[in-house]
KOLDRENTI-382238 format. One record per residue (C-alpha): x, y, z. Coordinates in steps of 0.2 Angstrom, whole numbers, padded with zeros to 4 digits, always signed. Layout:
! residues N
XYZ...
//
This chain:
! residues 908
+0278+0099+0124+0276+0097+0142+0257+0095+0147+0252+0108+0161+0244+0098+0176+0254+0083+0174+0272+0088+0168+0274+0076+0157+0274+0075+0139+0266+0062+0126+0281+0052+0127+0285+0051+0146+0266+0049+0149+0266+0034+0139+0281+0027+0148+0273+0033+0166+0257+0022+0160+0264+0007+0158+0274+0009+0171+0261+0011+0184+0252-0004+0174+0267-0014+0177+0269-0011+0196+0250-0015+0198+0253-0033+0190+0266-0035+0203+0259-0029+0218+0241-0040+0213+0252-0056+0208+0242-0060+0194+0247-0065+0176+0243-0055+0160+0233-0069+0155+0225-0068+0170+0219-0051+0167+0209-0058+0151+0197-0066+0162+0194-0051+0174+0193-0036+0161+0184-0047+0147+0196-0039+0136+0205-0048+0122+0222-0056+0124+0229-0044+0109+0223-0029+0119+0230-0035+0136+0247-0037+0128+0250-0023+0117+0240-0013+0132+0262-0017+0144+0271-0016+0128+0283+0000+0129+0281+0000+0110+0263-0004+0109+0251+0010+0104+0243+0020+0120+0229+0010+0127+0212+0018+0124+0202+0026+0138+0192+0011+0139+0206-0001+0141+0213+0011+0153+0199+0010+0164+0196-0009+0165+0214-0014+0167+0215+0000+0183+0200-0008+0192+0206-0026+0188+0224-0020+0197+0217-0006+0208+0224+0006+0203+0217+0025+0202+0207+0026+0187+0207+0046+0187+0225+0046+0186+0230+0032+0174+0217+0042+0162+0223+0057+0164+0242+0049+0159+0231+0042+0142+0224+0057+0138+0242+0067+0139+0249+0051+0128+0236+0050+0116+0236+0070+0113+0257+0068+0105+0259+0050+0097+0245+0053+0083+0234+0039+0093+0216+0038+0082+0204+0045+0095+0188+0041+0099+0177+0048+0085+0169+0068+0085+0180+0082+0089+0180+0097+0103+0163+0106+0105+0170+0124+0101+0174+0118+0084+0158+0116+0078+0147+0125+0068+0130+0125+0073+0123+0123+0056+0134+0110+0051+0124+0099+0066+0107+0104+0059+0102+0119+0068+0088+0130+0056+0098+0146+0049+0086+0159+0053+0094+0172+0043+0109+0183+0039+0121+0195+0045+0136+0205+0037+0154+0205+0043+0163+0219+0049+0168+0224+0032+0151+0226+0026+0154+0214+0010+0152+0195+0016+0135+0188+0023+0136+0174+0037+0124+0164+0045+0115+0170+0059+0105+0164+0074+0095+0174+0084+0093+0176+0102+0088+0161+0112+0073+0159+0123+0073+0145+0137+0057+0134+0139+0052+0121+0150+0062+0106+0141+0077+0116+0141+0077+0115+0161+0075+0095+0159+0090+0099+0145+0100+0108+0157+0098+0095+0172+0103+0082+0161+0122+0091+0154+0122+0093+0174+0120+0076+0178+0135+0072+0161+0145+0083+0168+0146+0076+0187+0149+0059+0178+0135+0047+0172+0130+0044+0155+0112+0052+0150+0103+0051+0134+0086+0064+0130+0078+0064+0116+0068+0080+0111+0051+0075+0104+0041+0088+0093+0034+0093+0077+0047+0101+0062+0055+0118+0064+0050+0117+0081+0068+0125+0088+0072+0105+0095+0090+0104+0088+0095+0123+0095+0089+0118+0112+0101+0102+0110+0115+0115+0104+0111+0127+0117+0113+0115+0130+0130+0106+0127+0138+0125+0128+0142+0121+0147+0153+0105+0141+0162+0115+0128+0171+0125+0141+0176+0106+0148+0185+0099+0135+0170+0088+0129+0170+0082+0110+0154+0080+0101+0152+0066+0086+0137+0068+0073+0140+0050+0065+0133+0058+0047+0146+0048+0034+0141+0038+0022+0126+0036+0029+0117+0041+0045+0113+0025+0050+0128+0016+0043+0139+0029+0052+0131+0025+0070+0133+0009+0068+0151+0006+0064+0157+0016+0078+0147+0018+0092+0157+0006+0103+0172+0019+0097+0164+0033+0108+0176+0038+0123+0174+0047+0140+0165+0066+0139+0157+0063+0122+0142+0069+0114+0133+0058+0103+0123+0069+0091+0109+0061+0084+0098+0074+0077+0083+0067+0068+0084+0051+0077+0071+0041+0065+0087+0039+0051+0097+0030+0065+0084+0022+0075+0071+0018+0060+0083+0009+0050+0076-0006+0044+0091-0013+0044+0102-0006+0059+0091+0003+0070+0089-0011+0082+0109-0014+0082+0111+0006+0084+0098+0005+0100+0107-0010+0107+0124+0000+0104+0119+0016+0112+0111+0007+0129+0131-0003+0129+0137+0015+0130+0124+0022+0141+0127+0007+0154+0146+0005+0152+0157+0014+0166+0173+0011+0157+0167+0024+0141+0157+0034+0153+0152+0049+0156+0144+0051+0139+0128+0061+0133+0119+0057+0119+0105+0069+0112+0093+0066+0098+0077+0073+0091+0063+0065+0084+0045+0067+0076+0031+0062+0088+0024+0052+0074+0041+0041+0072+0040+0045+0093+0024+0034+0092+0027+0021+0079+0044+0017+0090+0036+0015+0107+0019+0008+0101+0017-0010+0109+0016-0023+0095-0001-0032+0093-0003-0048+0101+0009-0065+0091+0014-0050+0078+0031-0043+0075+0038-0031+0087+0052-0022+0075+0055-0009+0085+0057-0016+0105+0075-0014+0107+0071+0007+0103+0054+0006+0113+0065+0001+0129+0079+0013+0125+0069+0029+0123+0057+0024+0139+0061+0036+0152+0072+0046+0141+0063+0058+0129+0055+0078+0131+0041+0086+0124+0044+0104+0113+0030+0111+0112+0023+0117+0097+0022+0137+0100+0030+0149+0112+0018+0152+0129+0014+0170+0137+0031+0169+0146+0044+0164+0132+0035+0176+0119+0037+0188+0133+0058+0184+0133+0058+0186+0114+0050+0202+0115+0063+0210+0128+0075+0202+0114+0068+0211+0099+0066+0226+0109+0086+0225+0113+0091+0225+0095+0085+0206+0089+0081+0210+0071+0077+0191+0066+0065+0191+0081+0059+0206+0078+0054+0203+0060+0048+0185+0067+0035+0192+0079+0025+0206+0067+0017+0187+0060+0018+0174+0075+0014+0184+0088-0004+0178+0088+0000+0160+0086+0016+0160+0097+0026+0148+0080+0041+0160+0083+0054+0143+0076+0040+0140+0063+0045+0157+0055+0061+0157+0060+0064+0142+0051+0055+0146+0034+0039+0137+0036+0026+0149+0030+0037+0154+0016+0038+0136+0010+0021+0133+0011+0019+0149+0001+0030+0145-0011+0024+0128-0015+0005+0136-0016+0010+0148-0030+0023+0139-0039+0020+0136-0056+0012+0119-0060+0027+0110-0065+0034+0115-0048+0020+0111-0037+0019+0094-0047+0036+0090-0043+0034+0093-0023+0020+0085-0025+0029+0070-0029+0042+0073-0018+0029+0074-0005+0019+0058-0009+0037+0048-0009+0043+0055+0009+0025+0051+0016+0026+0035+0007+0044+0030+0015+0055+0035+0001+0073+0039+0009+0079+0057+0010+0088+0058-0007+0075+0058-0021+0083+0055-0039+0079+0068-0051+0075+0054-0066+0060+0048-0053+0054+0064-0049+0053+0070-0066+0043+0053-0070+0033+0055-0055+0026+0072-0059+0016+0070-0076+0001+0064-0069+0001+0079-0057-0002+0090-0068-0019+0094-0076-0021+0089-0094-0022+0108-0099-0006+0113-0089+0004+0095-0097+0000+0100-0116+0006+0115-0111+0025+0109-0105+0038+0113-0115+0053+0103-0120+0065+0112-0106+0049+0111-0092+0059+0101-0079+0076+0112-0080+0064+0127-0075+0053+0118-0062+0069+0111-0054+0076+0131-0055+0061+0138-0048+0064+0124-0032+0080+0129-0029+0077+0148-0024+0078+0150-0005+0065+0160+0004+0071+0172+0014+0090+0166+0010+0085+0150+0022+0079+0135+0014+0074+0129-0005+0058+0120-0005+0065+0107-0015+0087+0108-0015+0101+0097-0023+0109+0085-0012+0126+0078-0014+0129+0062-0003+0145+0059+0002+0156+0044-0005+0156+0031+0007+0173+0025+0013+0172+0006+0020+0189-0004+0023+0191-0020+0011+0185-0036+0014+0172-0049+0012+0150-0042+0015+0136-0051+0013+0123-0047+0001+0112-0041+0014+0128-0030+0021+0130-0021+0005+0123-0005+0004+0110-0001-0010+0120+0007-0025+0114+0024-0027+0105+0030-0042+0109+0039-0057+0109+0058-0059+0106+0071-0046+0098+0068-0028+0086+0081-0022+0079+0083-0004+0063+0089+0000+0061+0104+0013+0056+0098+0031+0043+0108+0033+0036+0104+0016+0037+0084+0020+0028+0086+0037+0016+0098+0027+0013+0083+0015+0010+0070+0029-0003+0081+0035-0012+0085+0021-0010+0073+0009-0011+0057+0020-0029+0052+0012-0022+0054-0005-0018+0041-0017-0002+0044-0028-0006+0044-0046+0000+0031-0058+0015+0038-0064+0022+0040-0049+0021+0021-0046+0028+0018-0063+0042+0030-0059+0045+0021-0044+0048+0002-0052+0058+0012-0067+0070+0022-0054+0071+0014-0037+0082+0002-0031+0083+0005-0013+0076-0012-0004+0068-0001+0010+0060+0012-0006+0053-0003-0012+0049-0013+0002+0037+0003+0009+0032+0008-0009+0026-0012-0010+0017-0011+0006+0009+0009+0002+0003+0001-0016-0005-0016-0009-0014-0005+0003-0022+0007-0009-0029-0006-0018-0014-0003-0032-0012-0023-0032-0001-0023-0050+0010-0011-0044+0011-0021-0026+0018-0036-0038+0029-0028-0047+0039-0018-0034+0038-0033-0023+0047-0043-0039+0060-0027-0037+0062-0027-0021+0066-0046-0019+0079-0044-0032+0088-0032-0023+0087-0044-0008+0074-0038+0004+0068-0054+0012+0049-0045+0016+0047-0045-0002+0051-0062-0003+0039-0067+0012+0023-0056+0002+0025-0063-0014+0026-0080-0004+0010-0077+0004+0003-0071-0013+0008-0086-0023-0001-0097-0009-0015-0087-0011-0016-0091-0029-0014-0107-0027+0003-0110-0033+0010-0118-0015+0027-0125-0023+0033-0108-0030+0028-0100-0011+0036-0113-0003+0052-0112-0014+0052-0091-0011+0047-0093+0007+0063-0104+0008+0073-0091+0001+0068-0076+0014+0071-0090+0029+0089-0094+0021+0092-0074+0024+0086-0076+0042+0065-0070+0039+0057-0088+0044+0041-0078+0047+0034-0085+0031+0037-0102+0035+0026-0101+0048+0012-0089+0039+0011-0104+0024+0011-0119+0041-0004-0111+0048-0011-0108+0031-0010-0128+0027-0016-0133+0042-0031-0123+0040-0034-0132+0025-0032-0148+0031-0015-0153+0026-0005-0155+0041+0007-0164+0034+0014-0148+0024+0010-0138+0040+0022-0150+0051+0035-0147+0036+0034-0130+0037+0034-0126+0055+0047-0137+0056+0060-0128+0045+0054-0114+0053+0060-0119+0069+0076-0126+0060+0081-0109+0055+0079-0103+0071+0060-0097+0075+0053-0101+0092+0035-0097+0089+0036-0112+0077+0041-0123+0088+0026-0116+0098+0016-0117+0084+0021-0137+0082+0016-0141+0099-0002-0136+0099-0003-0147+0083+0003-0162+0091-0008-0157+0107-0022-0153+0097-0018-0172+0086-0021-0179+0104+0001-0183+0103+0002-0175+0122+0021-0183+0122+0027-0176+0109+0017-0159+0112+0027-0156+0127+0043-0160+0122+0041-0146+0108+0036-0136+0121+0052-0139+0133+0061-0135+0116+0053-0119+0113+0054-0113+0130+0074-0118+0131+0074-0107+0116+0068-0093+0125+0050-0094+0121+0041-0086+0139+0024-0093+0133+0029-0109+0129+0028-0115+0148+0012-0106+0149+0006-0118+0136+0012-0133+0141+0006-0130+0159-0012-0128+0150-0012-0143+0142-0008-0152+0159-0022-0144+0169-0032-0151+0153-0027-0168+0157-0030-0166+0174-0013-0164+0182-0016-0150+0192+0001-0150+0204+0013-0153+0187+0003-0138+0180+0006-0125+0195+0024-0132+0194+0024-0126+0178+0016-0110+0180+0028-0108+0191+0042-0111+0181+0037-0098+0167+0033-0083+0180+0052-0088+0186+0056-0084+0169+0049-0069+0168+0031-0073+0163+0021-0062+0176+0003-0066+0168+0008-0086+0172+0005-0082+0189-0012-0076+0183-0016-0093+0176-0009-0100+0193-0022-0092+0202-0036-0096+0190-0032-0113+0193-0032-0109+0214-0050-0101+0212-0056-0118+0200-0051-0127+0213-0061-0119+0226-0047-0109+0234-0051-0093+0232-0039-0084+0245-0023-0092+0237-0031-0086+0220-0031-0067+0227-0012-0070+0235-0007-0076+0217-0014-0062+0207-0009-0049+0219+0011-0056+0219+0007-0055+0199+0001-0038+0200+0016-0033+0211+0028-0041+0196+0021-0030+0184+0005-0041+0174-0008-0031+0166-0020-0045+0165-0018-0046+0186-0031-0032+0191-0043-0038+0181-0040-0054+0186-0041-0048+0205-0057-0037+0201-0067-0050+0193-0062-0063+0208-0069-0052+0221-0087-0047+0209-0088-0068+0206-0087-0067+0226-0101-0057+0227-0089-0043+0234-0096-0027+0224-0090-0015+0235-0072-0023+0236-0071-0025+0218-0073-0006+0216-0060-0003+0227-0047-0015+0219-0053-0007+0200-0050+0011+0204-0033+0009+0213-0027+0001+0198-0034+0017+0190-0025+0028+0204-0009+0016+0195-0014+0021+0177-0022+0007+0173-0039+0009+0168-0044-0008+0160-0052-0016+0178-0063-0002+0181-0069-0002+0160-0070-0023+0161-0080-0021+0177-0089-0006+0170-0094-0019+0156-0098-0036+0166-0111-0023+0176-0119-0016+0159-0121-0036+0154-0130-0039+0170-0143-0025+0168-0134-0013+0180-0136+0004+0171-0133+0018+0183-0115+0004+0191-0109+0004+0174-0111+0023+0170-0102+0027+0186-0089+0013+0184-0088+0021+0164-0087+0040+0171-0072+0034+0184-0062+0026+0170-0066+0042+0159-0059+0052+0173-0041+0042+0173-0042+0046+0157-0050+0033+0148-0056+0039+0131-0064+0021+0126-0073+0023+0143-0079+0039+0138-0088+0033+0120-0096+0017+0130-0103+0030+0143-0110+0039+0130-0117+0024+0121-0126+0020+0136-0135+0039+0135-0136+0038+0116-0148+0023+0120-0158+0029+0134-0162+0042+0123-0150+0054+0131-0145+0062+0114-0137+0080+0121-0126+0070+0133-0121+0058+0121-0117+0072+0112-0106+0081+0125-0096+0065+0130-0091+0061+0111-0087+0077+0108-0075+0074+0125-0068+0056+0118-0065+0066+0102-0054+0079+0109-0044+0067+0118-0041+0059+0102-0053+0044+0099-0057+0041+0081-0075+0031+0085-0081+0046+0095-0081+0057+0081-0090+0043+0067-0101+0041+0081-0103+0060+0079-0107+0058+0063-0118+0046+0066-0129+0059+0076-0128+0072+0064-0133+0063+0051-0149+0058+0058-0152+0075+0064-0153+0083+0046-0136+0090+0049-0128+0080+0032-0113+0094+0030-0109+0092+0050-0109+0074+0048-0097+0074+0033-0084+0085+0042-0086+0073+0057-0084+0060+0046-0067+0066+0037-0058+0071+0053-0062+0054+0059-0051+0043+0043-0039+0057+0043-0035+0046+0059-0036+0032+0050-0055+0027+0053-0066+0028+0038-0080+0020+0044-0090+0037+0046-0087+0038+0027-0095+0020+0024-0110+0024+0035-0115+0039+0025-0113+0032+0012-0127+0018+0015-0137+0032+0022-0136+0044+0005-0139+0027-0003-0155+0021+0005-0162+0038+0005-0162+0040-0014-0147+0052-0015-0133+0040-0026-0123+0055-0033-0118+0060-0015-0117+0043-0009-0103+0039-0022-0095+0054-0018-0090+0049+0002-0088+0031-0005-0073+0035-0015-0067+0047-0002-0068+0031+0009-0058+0023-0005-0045+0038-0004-0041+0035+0015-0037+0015+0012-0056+0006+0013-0065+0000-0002-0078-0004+0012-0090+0010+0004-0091+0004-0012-0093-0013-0008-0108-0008+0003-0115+0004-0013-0111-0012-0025-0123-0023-0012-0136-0011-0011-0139-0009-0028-0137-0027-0032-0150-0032-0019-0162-0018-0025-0161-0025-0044-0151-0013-0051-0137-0024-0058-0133-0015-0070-0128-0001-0057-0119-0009-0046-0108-0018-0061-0104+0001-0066-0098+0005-0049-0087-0011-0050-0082-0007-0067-0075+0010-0061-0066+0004-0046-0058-0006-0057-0053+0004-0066-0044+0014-0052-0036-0002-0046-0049-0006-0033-0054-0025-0038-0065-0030-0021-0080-0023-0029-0079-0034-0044-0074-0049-0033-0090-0046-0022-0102-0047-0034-0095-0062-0042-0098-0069-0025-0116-0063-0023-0119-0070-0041-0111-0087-0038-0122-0089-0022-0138-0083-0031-0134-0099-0044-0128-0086-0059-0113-0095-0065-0113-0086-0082-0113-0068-0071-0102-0072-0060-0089-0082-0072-0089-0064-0081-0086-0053-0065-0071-0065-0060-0064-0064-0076-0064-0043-0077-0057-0045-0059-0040-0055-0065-0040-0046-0079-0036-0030-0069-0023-0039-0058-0032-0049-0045-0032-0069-0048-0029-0072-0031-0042-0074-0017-0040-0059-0003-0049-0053+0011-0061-0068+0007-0067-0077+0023-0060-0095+0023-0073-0107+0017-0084-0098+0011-0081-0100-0006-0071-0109-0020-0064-0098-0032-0068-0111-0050-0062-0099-0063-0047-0101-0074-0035-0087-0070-0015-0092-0060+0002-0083-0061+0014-0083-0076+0029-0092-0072+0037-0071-0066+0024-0071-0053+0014-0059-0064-0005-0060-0062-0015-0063-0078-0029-0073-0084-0025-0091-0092-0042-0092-0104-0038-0086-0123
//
């Protein structure tokens, strides 16, 4: 068959190709080896690329081989693509737009519609209404189309019509020929990751819910590293690569690591800067308006959508089930709602998406009421799971069975850590979307029971279930169940297991099993605690161990140990050998290395070798060196080169340069010229100088320069500005503003501004305002409103209601509150009380209380009571010493691991 632009068919377009590649070699004079060097392609590829039996080149291959000979690209590919098309040539993975369905790439059904014939039901969607991100959508197919490579991702909350806007907006390249590939098989991740670098010329790459390729422990970084080679490769371009993504796994990804601590996510952070879209939650006036003119035109799903979310504008939400679902899952019966329940808890928890039945049947019990379990019959769960599977409005099951496909991997030799985690037995079920999101929202404060922890070590043997159910159980104060899925979890190979239980065993004192597990994660490439056990040692005393450790650390790879190294030996008074370790780290790539090293030689006096070396790490791309290069100008008196320094630093990006710059010129005695430099770094979007000068203004007695200062920062958006400028009117006694301004932090989102709301309403006589206040602020993670009224309920005589916000303090994470209650009582003579309180958060794994008053009674010389407190404590799991200030204290009593790692008391 003869192609229709060309002329030719498979087999002469093959011939014309390496034809033309063959004239090119003469015409250059080059060899074929030659061409290695310039393509960077392998010596097989070049070869096979001129041989007339060879299989036809690939469109990358194409490409560099034309530009190394100068050839036209165009054409060459055009001859490949005629070539490929007849000799059975694997193509690059996906397949042409036009044969895909929609809902097989994840687009919400939204409801049904009959065939001609009036007896079969199909899949319908209903009309479309363009928002704002679809016209960001749109420019961005235009730019794929006209040749470069773009990526958008569509941020927004579940069933929020993010996927349908993607489908809507690849329609265009469908008419061009382009392919779209969903890598989906076996796994999403796994998928993505064996053949990305496949992806040809004119391809979507469809990533819908982004998090399973991006979050995966395991690839994600690879996958983000894979996805910027085809972004930035013009060989395999144009490509377009559209994904979707929670805002919540949105933040997690781009948050900036704190400082010395991992950064797991940095290679996503820089591929999705620049690159994402916000969907808005709701339709505005103008979009409801388009689906109106749609219903009114014969739209029946919109239509039916809009008699209930008009009001609210949630047209997808509807569309997509969400209402129903909820509904569903508020009237099921109690064996059902036990079930989501638990399905809920694991997905918020970080359970993967396929849930096995055995665990969820295991979870649900102590969900269930005791008057609603005695009442189970033997066939309960084959009823609940029934009841789940009934789609509302013939969409979506609150809870459906999966079937995850077989995966289909060549033969050859993996790794342990390459092997993928062996699925469980019996059926998989999946949890609604909107049901999951529901659950994150309303049951983040919540503490699964304990049979959904059992079920989890009896069921689970997914590294990352276990690793994330470890982490969720050690930070509910559920330190047994912590233990043992940390045990699980190291057997199946996760290397952060082995780094925990490391760090636990050191903490209980048994330092050659946590150095003998610590070993085991840094043979699989996690040094990290190595290091954590070094700076434990060295804190101790020992640095003999600490040296030992660090240095295997650094042996297997870790800069920061190498780092970490040097300031012992500088600190030892070794300089020599500190900076020799610093040279090594910095070869190693380490940027603050230099920094340090040029520290230690401004120390010593060497003030030339330590602006060489400043130097030397803002060449390397250490912009904040050149801030400690112009600290050590102004020391030295030379204030102008200072300024010149800071400012080239500011210019290369450093966010300590403003400051820097601001506090030079108010040291000067410049006021007015430090407020200038401040607030155009505001006008930059950085609000930090103005708030840091804001501050050195409050500590000098200068109210009414700070409040301004403070309201400029608030008006570039500072939230933290906002609660200090608010603090200052709380304490002149200002109480109405103070008022007003938290209530502005607290809209934008700060946390403190509403516990400092609670603060207010709690001393006003307004007790139910200030619990509200209170809740809202540790759903955001900041119970500290709870502990506050705690103490206050407490001191004013009212215990009942002061437990009450201490154990919901508990539920969101802190057992701050009942520490505070346990104190209060203790120090007010009622022992008896505060051992109660302890016994009973105890009892619901919460063991701090217990190790606190074994503290207060140690310091108070009663041996005897404290002896019993610390033996209940180990008794309910806790022998080692956490969360206990260094020094402070030396835990005496009998109590160590058995030889599993399992804590437990060693007296009979």
């Amino acid at each position: 068959m003869h192609h229709e632009r060309t002329g030719h068919t498979p087999g002469s377009a093959s011939a014309e190709l390496r034809r033309r590649l063959e004239a090119g070699l003469a015409r250059v004079g080059v060899r074929k080896t030659d061409l290695v060097a310039r393509t960077g392609l392998s010596r097989t590829t070049v070869q096979q690329a001129f041989q007339t039996d060879g299989p036809v080149p690939s469109a990358p291959t194409v490409t560099a081989l034309a530009a190394a000979l100068r050839l036209p690209t165009g054409e060459l590919l055009e001859l490949q693509r005629v070539a490929v098309g007849g000799n059975g040539e694997r193509p690059g993975p996906g397949r042409p737009i036009g044969q895909w369905d929609p809902h097989a790439l994840e687009v919400h059904p939204a409801g049904t519609a009959q065939d001609g014939s009036g007896s079969r039901e199909q899949r319908s969607l209903p009309g479309y209404v363009s928002r704002e991100h679809d016209r960001i959508l749109a420019e961005t197919v235009r730019q794929a189309q006209q040749g470069c490579s773009r990526m958008l991702v569509l941020v927004g909350e579940s069933s929020t019509g993010k996927t349908r806007a993607c489908w809507e907006a690849v329609q265009p390249l469908a008419e061009q020929g382009w392919r779209l590939w969903h890598p989906f098989d076996p796994t999403r991740a796994e998928a993505a990751a064996e053949d990305l670098h496949r992806v040809g010329p004119r391809t979507v790459v469809w990533l819908n819910e982004a998090h399973h390729y991006l979050g995966d422990p395991t690839t994600g970084e690879h996958i983000a590293a894979a996805v910027h080679r085809l972004l930035t490769s013009p060989r395999r371009g144009p490509a377009l690569v559209l994904g979707t993504l929670w805002p919540d796994y949105f933040k997690q990804y781009t948050a900036l690591p704190p400082a010395g601590g991992p950064d797991p996510h940095s290679r996503v952070r820089e591929l999705l800067a620049g690159r994402t879209v916000t969907v808005p939650d709701a339709f505005d006036t103008r979009a409801l308006a388009t689906a109106t003119a749609l219903a009114e035109n014969g739209d029946r799903l919109l239509a039916d959508a809009l008699t209930r979310a008009r009001n609210d504008g949630r047209l997808t939400q509807d569309l997509a089930g969400g209402p129903a679902l909820l509904e569903r899952y508020r009237t099921g019966s109690p064996a059902a709602k036990a079930l989501l329940e638990a399905a809920m808890d694991a997905r918020r928890l970080g359970v993967g998406l396929h849930l096995p039945q055995a665990f969820l049947t295991d979870a649900a019990s102590d969900y269930l009421h005791d008057t609603d379990f005695n009442q189970l019959t033997d066939d309960w769960a084959e009823k609940a799971y029934a009841e789940l599977a009934e789609r509302v409005h013939g969409k979506q099951a609150p809870l459906s069975r999966v079937t995850p496909r077989p995966q289909k991997r060549p033969p050859g030799p993996r790794t342990p850590a390459d092997a993928p985690s062996p699925r469980p037995p019996g059926p998989l079920f999946r949890l609604a979307d909107y049901l999951e999101q529901d659950g994150r929202t309303t049951r983040r404060h919540l503490c699964p029971p304990a049979s959904f922890w059992h079920a989890a070590h009896t069921h689970l043997n997914g590294v990352g279930d276990l690793d994330s159910l470890a982490r969720a159980a050690a930070g509910r104060h559920r330190l047994q169940w912590a233990h043992h899925l940390q045990l699980r979890a190291a057997e199946h190979g996760s290397t952060r297991a082995l780094e925990d239980l490391a760090l636990r065993r050191e903490e209980a004192g048994d330092r050659e099993g946590a150095e003998q597990l610590a070993r085991q994660a840094a043979d699989h490439g996690r040094t990290e605690a190595l290091t954590l056990l070094a700076e434990t040692r060295e804190g101790d005393g020992d640095r003999e161990s600490a040296e030992e450790l660090a240095r295997l650390a650094a042996d297997h790879g870790n800069r920061n140990a190498l780092v970490f190294l040097a300031l012992m030996r500088d600190r030892a008074g070794d300089r020599e050998g500190a900076e020799g370790l610093y040279r090594q780290a910095a070869d190693r790539g380490n940027r603050n290395a230099l920094v340090f090293l040029a520290r230690m030689r401004e120390r010593a006096g060497d003030g030339e070798g330590a602006e060489r070396l400043y130097r030397q790490a803002a060449d390397h791309g250490n912009s904040n060196a050149l801030v400690g290069l112009a600290e050590l100008r102004e020391r030295a008196g030379d204030r102008a080169g200072a300024e010149d320094i800071a400012r080239q630093a500011a210019d290369h990006g450093s966010t300590n340069a403003p400051v820097f710059l601001v506090q030079l010129r108010e040291r000067a005695g410049d006021r007015e010229g430090a407020e200038d430099l401040a607030r155009q770094a505001a006008d930059q979007g950085s609000t930090s100088a103005l708030t840091r000068l804001a501050e050195t203004r409050e500590k000098a007695g200068d109210r009414d320069s700070a409040e301004r200062l403070y309201g400029q920062a608030a008006d570039h958006g500072s939230s933290s500005a906002l609660v200090r400028l608010a603090l200052l009117r709380e304490k002149a006694g200002d109480r109405d503003s103070a008022e007003r301004l938290y209530r502005q932090a607290a809209d934008r989102g700060s946390s403190n501004a509403l516990v400092r709301l609670a603060v207010i309403r709690e001393r006003a006589g307004d007790q139910e305002g200030a619990e509200a206040l209170a809740r809202q602020a540790a759903i955001h993670a900041d119970a500290d409103g709870l502990v506050f009224l705690a103490a206050e309920r407490e001191k004013a005589g009212d215990p009942e209601s002061a437990e009450r916000l201490a154990w919901q303090a508990s539920d969101h994470g802190t057992s701050d509150g009942l520490v505070t209650l346990a104190e209060m009582r203790e120090k007010g003579g009622d022992r008896e009380g505060a051992e109660e309180l302890a016994g009973q958060a105890a009892g619901h794994g919460i063991t701090e209380v217990l190790i606190f008053l074994a503290l207060t009674r140690e310091r108070a010389g009663d041996r005897d009571g404290a002896d019993k407190l610390a033996r209940q404590a180990a008794d309910h799991g806790r022998p080692e010493r956490l969360h206990l200030p260094r020094g402070t204290f030396k835990m005496l009593w009998p109590y160590g691991l058995d030889p599993d790692g399992t804590p437990t008391p060693r007296w009979q």
